[in-house]
C-alpha beads as a LAMMPS data file, in Angstrom:
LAMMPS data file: protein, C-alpha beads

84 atoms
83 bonds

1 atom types
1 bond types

-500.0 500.0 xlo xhi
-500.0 500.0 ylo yhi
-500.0 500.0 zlo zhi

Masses

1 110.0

Atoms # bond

1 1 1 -110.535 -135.587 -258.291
2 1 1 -109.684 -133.796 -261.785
3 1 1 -108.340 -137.108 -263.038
4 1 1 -105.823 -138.300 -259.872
5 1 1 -106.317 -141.370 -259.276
6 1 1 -106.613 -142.122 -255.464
7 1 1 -108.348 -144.832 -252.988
8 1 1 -111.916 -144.223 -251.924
9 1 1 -111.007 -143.256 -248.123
10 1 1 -108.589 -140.642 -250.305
11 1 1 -111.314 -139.831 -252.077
12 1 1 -113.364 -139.262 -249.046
13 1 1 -110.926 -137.374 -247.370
14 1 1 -110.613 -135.115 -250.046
15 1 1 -114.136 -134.115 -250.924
16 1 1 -114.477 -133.634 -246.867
17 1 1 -111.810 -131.298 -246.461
18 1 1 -112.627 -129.418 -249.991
19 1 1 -116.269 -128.903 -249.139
20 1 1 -116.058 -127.787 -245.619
21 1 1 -117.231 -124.977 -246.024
22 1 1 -118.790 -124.221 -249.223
23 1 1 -122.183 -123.873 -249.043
24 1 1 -123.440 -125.439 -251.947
25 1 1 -121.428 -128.220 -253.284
26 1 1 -121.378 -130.061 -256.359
27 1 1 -119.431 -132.395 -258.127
28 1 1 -119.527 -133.358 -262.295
29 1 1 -118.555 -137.449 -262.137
30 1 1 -117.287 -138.888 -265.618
31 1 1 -115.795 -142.240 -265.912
32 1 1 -113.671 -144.398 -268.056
33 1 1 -115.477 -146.258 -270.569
34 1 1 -113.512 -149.803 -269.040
35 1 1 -114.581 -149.374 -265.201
36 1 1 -116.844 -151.707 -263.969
37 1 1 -120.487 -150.299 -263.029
38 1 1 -120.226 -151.237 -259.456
39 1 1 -116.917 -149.703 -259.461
40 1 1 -118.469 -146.261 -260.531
41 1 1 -121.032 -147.249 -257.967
42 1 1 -118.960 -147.155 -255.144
43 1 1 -117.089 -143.637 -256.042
44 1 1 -120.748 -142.320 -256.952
45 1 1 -121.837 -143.458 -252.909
46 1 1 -118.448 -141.981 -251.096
47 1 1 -119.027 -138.455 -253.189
48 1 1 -122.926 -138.650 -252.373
49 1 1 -121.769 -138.346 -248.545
50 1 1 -120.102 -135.281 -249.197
51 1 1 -121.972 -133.002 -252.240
52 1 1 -125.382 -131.659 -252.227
53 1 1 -125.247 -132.445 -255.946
54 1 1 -124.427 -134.814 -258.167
55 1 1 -124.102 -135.112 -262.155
56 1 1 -123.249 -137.536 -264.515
57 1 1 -121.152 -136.350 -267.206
58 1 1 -121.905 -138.789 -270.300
59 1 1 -119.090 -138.846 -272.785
60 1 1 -122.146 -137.029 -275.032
61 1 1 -122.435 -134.060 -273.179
62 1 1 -118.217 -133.815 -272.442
63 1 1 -118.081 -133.582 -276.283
64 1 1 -120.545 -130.870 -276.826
65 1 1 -119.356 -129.033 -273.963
66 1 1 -115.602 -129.338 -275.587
67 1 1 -116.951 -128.182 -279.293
68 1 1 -119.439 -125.194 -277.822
69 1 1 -117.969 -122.370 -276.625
70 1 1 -121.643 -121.545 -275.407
71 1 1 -121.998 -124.612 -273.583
72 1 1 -121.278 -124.638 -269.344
73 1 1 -120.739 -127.552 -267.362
74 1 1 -120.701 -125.462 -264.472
75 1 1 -123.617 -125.552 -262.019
76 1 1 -126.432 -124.351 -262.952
77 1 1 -128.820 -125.713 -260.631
78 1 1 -132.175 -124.170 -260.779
79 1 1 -134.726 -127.053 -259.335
80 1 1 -132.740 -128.838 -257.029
81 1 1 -136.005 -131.096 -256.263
82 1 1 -136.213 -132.873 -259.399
83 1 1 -132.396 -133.286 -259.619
84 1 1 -132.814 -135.203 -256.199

Bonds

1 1 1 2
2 1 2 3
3 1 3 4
4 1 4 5
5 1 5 6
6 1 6 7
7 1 7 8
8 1 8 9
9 1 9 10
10 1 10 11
11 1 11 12
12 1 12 13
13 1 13 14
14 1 14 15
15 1 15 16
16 1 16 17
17 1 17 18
18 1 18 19
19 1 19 20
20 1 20 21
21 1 21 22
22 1 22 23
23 1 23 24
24 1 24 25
25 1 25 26
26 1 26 27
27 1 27 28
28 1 28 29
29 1 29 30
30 1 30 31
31 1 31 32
32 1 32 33
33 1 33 34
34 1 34 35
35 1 35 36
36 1 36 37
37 1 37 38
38 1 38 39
39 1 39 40
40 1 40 41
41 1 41 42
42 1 42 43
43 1 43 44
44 1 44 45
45 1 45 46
46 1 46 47
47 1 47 48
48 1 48 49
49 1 49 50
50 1 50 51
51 1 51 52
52 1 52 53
53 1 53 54
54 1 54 55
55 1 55 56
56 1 56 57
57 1 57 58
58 1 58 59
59 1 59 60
60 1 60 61
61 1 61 62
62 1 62 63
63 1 63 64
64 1 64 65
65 1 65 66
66 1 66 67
67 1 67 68
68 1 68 69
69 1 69 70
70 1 70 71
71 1 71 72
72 1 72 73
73 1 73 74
74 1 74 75
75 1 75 76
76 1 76 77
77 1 77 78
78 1 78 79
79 1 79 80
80 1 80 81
81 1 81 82
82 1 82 83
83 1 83 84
């Protein structure tokens, strides 16, 4: 969580106790370019127990969202169906 690293049971811990009671909750996931995919894998399972939502933040969209002023990464979530 915002670039701590930390076991997965931390990891599950954490996204327990931080969405407890929000109602919607979502969570932006970028990586490393040298993990492993089923390493990403298992972080992207233990968050999907926890957050209603999930995106993948390619290093792509980081950059435009760091040169854009205009650009959120917040969520936005309009359709929640197709996102699922």
């Amino acid at each position: 969580m915002h670039s701590v690293e930390m076991s997965l049971g931390e990891l599950d811990h954490r996204l327990e106790a931080t969405f407890r009671d929000r109602v919607r909750c979502v969570v932006l996931l970028s990586a490393e370019n040298e993990l492993q995919f089923f390493e990403i894998a298992q972080v992207l399972e233990t968050v999907r127990r926890h957050a209603d939502y999930v995106a993948l933040v390619t290093p792509e969209v980081e950059k435009a969202a760091r040169s854009n002023t205009w650009l959120c990464l917040g969520p936005n979530i309009t359709f929640p169906e197709i996102l699922m």
